[in-house]
N, C-alpha and C positions, 0 to 999 in steps of 0.2 A: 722630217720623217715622211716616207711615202704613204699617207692613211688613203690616198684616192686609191690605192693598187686595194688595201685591205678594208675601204668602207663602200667595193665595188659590191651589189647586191647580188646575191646569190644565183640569182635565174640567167644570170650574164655568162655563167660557166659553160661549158661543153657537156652535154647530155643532163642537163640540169632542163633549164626552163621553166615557163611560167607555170605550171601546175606544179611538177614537182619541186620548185621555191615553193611553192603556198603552204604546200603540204611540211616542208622541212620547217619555215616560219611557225606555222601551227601548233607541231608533234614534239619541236624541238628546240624551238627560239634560236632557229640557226636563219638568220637574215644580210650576212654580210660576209664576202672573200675571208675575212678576217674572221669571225663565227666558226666557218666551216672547217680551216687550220687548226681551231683549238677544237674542235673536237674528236679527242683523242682517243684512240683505240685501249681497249679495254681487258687485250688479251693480248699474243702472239702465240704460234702454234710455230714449232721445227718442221716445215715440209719439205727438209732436205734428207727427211729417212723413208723407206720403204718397207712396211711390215707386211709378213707370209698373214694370209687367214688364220693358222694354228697358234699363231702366238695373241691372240685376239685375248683378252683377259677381262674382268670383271671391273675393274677398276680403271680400263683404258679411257681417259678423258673423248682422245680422237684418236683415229686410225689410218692411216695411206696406205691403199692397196691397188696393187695391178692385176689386172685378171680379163677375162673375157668372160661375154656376157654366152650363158650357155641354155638359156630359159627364158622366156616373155610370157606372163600371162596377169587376165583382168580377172577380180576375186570382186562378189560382191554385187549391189546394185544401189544405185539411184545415191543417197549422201553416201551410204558406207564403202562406194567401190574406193576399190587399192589399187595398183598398179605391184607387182611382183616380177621381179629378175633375177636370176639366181648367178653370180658372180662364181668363177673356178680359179684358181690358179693352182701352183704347184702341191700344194699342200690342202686343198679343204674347198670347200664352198660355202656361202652366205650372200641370203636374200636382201636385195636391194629394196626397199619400200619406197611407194609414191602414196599420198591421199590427193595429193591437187597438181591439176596441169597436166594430167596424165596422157591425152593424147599428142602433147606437144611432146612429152618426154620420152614417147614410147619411138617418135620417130626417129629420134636422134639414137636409140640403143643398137647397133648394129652386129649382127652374133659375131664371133669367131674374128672380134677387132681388139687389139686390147686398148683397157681403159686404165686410166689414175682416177681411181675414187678415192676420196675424202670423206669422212664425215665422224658421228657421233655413234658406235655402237650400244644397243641396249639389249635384254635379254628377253624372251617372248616364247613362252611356253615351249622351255625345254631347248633354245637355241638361240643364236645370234642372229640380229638384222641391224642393218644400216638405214632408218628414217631420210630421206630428203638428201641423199648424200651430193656430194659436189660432183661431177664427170668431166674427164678431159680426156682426148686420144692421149694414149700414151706416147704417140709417136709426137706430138704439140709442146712435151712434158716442159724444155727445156725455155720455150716461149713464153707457155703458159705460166708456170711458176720460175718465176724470177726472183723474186726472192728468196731467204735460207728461212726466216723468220715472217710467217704469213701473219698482217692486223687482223682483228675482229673487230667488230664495231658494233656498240648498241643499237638497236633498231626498232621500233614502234609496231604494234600489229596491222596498224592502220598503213606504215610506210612499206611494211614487208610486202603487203597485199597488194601494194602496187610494182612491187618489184623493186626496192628499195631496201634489198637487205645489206648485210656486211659486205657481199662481192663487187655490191654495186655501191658503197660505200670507194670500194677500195679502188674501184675503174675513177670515180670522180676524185679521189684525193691525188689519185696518180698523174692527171691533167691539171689540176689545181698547183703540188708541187712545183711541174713543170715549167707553169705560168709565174709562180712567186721569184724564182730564180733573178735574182739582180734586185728584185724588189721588197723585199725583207728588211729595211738597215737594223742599224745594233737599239737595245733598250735598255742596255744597260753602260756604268761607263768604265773605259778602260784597266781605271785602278781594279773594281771588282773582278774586272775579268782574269786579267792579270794571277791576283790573289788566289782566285779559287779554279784556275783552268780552266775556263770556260769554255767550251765550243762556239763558235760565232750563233746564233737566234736562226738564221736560213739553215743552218746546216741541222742545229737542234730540230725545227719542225719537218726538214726532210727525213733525218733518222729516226723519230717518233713514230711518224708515219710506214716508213720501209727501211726498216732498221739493215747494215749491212749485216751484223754479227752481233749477237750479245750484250759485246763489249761498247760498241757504239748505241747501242740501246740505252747503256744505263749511264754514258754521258750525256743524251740527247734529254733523258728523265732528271738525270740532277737537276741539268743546266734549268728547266721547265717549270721541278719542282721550287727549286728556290727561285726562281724570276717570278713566280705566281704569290709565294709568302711574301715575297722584298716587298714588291707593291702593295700587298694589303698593307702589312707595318707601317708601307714609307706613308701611305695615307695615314692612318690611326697615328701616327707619333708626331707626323706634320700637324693634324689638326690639335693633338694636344698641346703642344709649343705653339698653335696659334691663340690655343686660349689662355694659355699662360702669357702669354706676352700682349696680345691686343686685347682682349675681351676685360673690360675691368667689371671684378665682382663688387656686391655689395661689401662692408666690413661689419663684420661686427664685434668690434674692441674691448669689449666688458662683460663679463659673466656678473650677473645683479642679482634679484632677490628671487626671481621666480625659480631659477634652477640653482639657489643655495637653499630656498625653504625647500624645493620636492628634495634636495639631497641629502639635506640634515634632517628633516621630518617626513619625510611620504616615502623612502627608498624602501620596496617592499620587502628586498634582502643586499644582502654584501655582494656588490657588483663583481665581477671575474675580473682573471687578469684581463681576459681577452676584450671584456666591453671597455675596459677604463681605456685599454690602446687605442680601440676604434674612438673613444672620444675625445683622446686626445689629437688625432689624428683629424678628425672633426674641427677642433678647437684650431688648429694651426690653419687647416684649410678655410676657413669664415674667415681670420684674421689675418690673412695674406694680402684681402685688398685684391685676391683674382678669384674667380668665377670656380666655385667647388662642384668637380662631376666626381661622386667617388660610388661605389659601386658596394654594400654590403653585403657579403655572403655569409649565414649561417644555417643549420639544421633546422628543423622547426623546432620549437621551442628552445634556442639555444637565447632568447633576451633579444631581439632586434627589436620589437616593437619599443623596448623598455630605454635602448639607444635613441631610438629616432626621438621617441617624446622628448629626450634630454637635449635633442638636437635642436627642436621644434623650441624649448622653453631658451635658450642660446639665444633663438632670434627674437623672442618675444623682450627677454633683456636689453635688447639693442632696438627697441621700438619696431619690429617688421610681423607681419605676420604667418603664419606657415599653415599647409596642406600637405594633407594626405589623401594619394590616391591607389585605392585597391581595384582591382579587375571584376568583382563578384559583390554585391549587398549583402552578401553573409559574412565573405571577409571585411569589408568595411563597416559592418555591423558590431563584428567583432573588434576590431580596430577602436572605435568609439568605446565600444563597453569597457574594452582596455585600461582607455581615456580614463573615464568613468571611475573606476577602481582606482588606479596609480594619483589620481590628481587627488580626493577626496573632497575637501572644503576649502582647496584653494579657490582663490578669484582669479580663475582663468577661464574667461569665455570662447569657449567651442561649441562646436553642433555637427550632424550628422545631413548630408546631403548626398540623395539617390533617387533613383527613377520613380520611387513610390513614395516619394516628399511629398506630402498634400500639397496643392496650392497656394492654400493661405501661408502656413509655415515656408514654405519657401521662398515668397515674396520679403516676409521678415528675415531672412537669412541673407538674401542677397543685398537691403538694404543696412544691416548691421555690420555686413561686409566691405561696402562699398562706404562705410563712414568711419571705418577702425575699430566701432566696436565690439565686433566677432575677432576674435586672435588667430583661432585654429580651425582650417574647415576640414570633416574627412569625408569622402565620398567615393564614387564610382567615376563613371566617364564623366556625370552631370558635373562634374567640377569643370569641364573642358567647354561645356553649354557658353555661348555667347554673352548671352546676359549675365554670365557669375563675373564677377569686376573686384578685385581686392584692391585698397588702400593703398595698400604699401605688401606686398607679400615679397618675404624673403626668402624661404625656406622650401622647397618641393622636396616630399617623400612618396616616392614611386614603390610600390610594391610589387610582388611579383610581374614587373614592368613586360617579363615578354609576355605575357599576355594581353599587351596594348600594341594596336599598328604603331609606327614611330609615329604615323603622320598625327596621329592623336596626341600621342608626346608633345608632340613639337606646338599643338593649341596653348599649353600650361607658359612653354616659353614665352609666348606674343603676349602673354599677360604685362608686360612690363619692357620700357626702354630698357636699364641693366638688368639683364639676367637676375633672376636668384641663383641660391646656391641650390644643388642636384643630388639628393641621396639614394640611390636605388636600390632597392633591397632585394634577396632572392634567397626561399628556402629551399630550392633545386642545386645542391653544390655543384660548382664548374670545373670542370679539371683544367687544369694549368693552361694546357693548351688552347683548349676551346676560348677562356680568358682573355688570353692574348689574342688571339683570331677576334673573336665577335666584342669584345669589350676595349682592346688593348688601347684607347685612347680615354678609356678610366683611369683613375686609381683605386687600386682594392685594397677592400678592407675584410678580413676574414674574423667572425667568431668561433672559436672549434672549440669551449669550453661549455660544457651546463653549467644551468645555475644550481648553485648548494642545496644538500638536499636530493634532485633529484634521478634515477637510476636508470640506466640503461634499460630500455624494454628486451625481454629475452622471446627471441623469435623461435618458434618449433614450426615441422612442415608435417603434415598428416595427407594420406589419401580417401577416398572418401570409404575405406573399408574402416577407416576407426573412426567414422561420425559419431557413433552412438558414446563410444570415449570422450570427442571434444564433448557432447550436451552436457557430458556429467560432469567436464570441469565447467562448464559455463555456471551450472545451477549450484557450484561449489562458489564461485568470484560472484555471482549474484546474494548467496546466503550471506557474503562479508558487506554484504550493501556496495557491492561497486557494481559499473554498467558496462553493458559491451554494443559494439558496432558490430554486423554481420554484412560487409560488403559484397557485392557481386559490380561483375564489367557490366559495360555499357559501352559498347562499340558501335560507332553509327552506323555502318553496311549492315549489321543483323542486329537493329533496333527492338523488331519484334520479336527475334529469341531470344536475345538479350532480357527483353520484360516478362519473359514466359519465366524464364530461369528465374529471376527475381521474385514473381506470385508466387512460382512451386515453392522455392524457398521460404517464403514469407509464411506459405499453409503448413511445412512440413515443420518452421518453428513454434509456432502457433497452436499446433497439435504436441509438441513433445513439452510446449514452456505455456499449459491452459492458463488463464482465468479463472479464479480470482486469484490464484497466487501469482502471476507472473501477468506482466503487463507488456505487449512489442509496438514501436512504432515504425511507421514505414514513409520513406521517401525516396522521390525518384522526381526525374526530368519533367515526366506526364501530366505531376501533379499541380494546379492551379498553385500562385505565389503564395497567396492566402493559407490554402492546406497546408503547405509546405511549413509555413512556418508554424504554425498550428503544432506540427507532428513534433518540429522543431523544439518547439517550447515545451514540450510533455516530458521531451527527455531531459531538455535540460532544468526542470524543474522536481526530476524526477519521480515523475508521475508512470514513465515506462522502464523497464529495465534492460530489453534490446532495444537497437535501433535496425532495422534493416534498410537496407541503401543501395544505392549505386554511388558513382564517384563521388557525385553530386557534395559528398563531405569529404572531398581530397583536401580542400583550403579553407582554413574558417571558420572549424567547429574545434572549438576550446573547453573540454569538459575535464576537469583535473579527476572528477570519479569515476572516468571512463579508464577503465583497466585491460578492457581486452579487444583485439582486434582480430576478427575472422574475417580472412578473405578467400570469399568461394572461384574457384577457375583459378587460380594465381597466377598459372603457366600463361592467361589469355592478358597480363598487365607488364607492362614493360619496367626494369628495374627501377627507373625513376620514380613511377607513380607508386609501387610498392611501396617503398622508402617515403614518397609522399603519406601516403595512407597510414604507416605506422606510427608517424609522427603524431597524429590524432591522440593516440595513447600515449604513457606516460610521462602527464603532464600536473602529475599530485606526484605527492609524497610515495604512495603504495608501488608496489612491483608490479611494472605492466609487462602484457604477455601481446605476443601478435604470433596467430597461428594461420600457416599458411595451407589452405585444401584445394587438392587437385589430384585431376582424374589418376589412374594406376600406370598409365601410360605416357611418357613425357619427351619430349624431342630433347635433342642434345643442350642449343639453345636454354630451352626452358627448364632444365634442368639446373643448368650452369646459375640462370637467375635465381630460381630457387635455392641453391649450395650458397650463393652470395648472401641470398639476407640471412638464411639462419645463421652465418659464420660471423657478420660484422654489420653495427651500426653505423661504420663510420661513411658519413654523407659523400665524403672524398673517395674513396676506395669505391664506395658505389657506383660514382660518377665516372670514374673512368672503366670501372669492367663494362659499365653501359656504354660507352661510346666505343669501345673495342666490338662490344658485339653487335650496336645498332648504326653505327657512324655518328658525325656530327647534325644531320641534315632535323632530327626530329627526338633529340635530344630530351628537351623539356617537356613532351608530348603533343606540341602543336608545332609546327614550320613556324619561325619566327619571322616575323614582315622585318624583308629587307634584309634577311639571312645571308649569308655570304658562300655562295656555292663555289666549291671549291671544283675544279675542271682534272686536276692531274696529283694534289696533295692529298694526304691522307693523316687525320692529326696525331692518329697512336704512330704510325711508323715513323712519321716524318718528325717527331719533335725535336730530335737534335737540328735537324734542318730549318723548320721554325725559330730556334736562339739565337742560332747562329744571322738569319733572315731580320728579325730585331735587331741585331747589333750593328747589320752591316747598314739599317735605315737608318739606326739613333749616330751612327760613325758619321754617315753622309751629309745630317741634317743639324750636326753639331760643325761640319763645317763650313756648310753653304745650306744656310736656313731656307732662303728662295728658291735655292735648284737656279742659280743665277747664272755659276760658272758656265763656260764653256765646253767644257765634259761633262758636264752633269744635262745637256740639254737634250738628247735624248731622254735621259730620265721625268725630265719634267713635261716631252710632249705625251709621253705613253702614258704619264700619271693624269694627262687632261684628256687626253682617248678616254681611258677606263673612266674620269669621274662623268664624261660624258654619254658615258651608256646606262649608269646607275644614279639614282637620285641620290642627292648626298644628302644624309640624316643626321651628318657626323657629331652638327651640334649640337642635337639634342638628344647626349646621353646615347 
């Protein structure tokens, strides 16, 4: 394959160079011939029509007009001057607007010449004007726009400001095109092409770019869209079949007494169908003799933790010993106390290790570890610390894992020549697709059942005009002795209105729920570790009856008398965390409630999120109306390290495209595992291009 044509550096282009490489490096991680190809335009606009001024309409995305300029004048002074034109043609008039470059712009407007203007119309007290519009003689027109279907192209405020918008996107794609001609070969191999009609890859990124029609538009998008899924799969399914086949796991052949006494004596209720699957599933993957990465999805409270232990006591039966790592000391606090409860007065030696380990107890921890006498560690990253050294450890339970860089992941692997076994857990549901994409070299395991007993929390949304309604059901679900959480955001760009919201809140509950009848705690980010848990321990000891909060209790706080969830601003929290938050509640027997308040005014969006929770709890249906509305890129709330950005796919539209993209990697690699053949060697240089622009994490989880 020619990679010296596409691993030519960018500044090497016509009308590129070294400053504006820096700038495209910087703004855009676009650093190579090849980079700049794949970044693909975002839009196309029909500039093969001409519209009159009168048909100009409220809803017009963009507009093409011909006209002469009939009016020049400067409005304004010092930042606020404009530039003003008044455009005529047959039917009507409308002002051209400039705010920047206007002497250069003014020179070029010449009266009584006609022009082809472009641009974005908007309305402005009482009339239309065209902002920053595009200009061309109309007499150039035929030069000028050459195309039927014009790119757009994302662009940075920082690249626009140097001249670097979408026109100048489309002058350097148009040279770059040019240049690729002969040097493009194929990536994919003949059979697929065959199969699926393929358009050749040069011809693909030439019609991407300057589509002829349409029609060649949405071959040139197939072709892209599925060439960009094939390779992630052909990666994620190759590395799976490599660890199925080379990586030998530990075994562990015997289920013994520690997980027959917690099953027949300490099981704290009658397991679901859904957990006995996952452990049987568990059970076959130990005992295969290959290296277990399996991937646990369930809702909060749907029993994961109550699986993992039974996973954790598997390996203790076969002499290894196992960890657990959670992202947060509150969930791995919890995690432990779990321990704590489910084991009772078995002889199973565990402990709790985290950043606020004292000294002394931690030196005995790592020493009890490091000689087999500790069985089970749970902790935070401090599991990943250098000096923690296990035995024999068989067993890693990763909890909400995206919240760990991989490279952190990858510390727990180096613990050991054979790998252990890999369980990841995650109370954020994944939709199918996202799965396959970011996970697809797991196997997953899903729990979608509760445990017995307890009930769906029923969601209501209120605006803040029936506050004085929620207080009075609060001081009703306080009079039954249950407790409530009173959430509010915490967004880091407005940290400090954020905490403003949160004291008002705190004094306006605190005046309607006094002392000594009514008792409130409060936590937040600000507050010292110590406070925190201080405030912590009040509710859960029930010493207070609210809790006011910020996120700070998304993950972690397990209180079964916690019945009600109020979350202030709701519209300001993305589906996910919602659904995260509600989980907090019910988590006992009683009927929990989550009431969602938010201002009287709501965007379409945040509407939509709001209709979603009050209509369904189910974690799944959540997870994908979120990824419809938010995309995949921030899904769980944070960017996950080492995320897989997608350049031309889209997960909701494209998922047929995706199955079909798995099947044609698992067809290919079920016949030539290496990518050895001789039609398959395309495939296999473009899969070492791409692993060598990205750090591969692949093996660990």
């Amino acid at each position: 394959m020619n990679n010296r044509f596409l691993d030519t550096p960018v500044e090497y282009l016509k009308g590129i160079g070294p400053k504006r490489a820096e700038l495209l490096r910087n703004e855009l991680e676009i650093h190579t011939f090849g980079d700049l190809l794949e970044y693909f335009p975002f839009r196309y606009v029909d500039r093969s029509r001409i519209q009159s001024i009168r048909e100009i309409t409220s809803d017009a995305a963009w507009v093409q007009l011909i006209g002469h300029i009939v009016r020049v004048q400067t409005i304004g002074k010092g930042p606020a001057t404009r530039l003003v034109a008044v455009l005529r043609d047959d039917t009507g008039e409308i002002e051209l607007v400039w705010f920047q470059g206007i002497k250069w712009i003014r020179d070029k407007l010449i009266p009584d010449v006609d022009f082809l203007v472009f641009g974005k119309p908007t309305w402005f007290k009482g009339k239309y004007n065209i902002p920053h519009p595009e200009m061309d003689l109309a007499s150039e027109r035929t030069l000028t726009v050459t195309e039927t279907l014009q790119p757009f192209y994302n662009s940075s405020e920082k690249l626009k400001s140097r001249g670097f918008n979408s026109k100048e996107f489309s002058k350097v794609m148009r040279v770059l095109t040019g240049n690729a001609k002969g040097n493009l070969p194929e990536t994919l191999p003949p059979e697929l092409i065959t199969q699926f009609r393929f358009i050749s890859r040069e011809e693909a990124l030439n019609q991407i770019h300057f589509p002829a029609d349409s029609s060649m538009l949405q071959k040139a998008q197939f072709r892209l869209r599925f060439e960009e899924l094939f390779f992630i799969q052909l990666n994620l399914v190759q590395l799976k079949l490599l660890r199925n086949k080379k990586i030998t796991g530990l075994t562990f052949p015997r289920i013994g007494d520690f997980f027959n006494e917690f099953y027949h004596h300490h099981l704290p209720f009658e397991l679901t169908g859904a957990q006995k699957k996952v452990l049987r599933e568990i059970r076959m993957d130990t005992g295969s003799g290959k290296q277990m990465n399996r991937l646990l999805q369930g809702d909060v409270g749907s029993g994961k933790t109550l699986v993992a232990l039974m996973a954790m006591l598997m390996a203790l039966d076969n002499r290894y010993q196992a960890c657990m790592m959670a992202p947060t000391e509150i969930l791995a606090m919890q995690h432990y106390e779990s321990l704590v409860r489910f084991l009772g007065d078995m002889n199973v030696q565990f402990e709790l290790l985290t950043g606020s380990t004292p000294a002394s107890r931690r030196k005995g921890i790592h020493e009890r570890l490091r000689n087999g006498e500790l069985q089970i560690l749970v902790g935070t990253h401090a599991l990943i610390e250098e000096e923690v050294q296990f035995q024999n450890l068989g067993l890693v339970v990763i909890d909400e894992q995206h919240r760990f860089g991989v490279a952190q992941r990858a510390r727990l692997w180096e613990k050991r020549e054979v790998p252990p076994h890999v369980l990841v857990m995650t109370a954020t549901p994944i939709p199918r697709t996202l799965a396959m994409t970011l996970y697809g070299d797991l196997d997953v395991s899903v729990i979608d059942e509760l445990p017995p007993g307890r009930k769906p929390v029923k969601t209501y949304h209120f605006s803040d005009s029936a506050r004085l309604k929620v207080f009075g059901f609060m001081k009703q679900e306080i009079r039954k002795g249950r407790q409530i959480y009173v959430v509010y955001p915490l967004i880091k760009e407005s940290e400090a209105l954020d905490l403003k919201d949160l004291m008002d809140g705190y004094e306006s509950i605190v005046r309607e729920f006094p002392l000594p009848h009514y008792a409130v705690s409060i936590v937040h980010g600000r507050l010292k570790p110590a406070d925190k848990d201080y405030e912590m321990q009040r509710f859960i000891r029930k010493e207070t009856q609210i809790m006011v909060a910020t996120t700070v209790i998304e993950v972690g706080v397990d209180i079964p008398n916690a019945s009600v969830m109020v979350i202030e601003n709701a519209e300001r929290f993305g589906l996910s965390q919602l659904h995260q938050l509600r989980g907090r509640v019910g988590r006992g027997a009683d009927q929990s409630y989550c009431i969602l308040m938010t201002g009287n005014k709501l965007t379409t969006e945040g509407r939509k999120r709001i209709e979603t929770m009050v209509r369904t709890t189910d974690g799944f249906e959540i997870a994908e109306t979120d990824l419809k509305i938010r995309g995949p890129g921030d899904l769980e709330g944070t960017q996950q390290s080492g995320m897989i950005l997608l350049r031309i796919t889209d997960l909701v539209r494209d998922e047929r495209l995706l199955t079909m993209a798995r099947n044609a990697a698992i067809s290919l690699l079920e016949k030539d595992p290496e990518l050895k053949r001789t039609e398959n060697q395309p495939v296999l240089e473009q899969l070492q291009r791409m692993k060598k622009m990205r750090a591969n994490w692949g093996m660990i989880s």
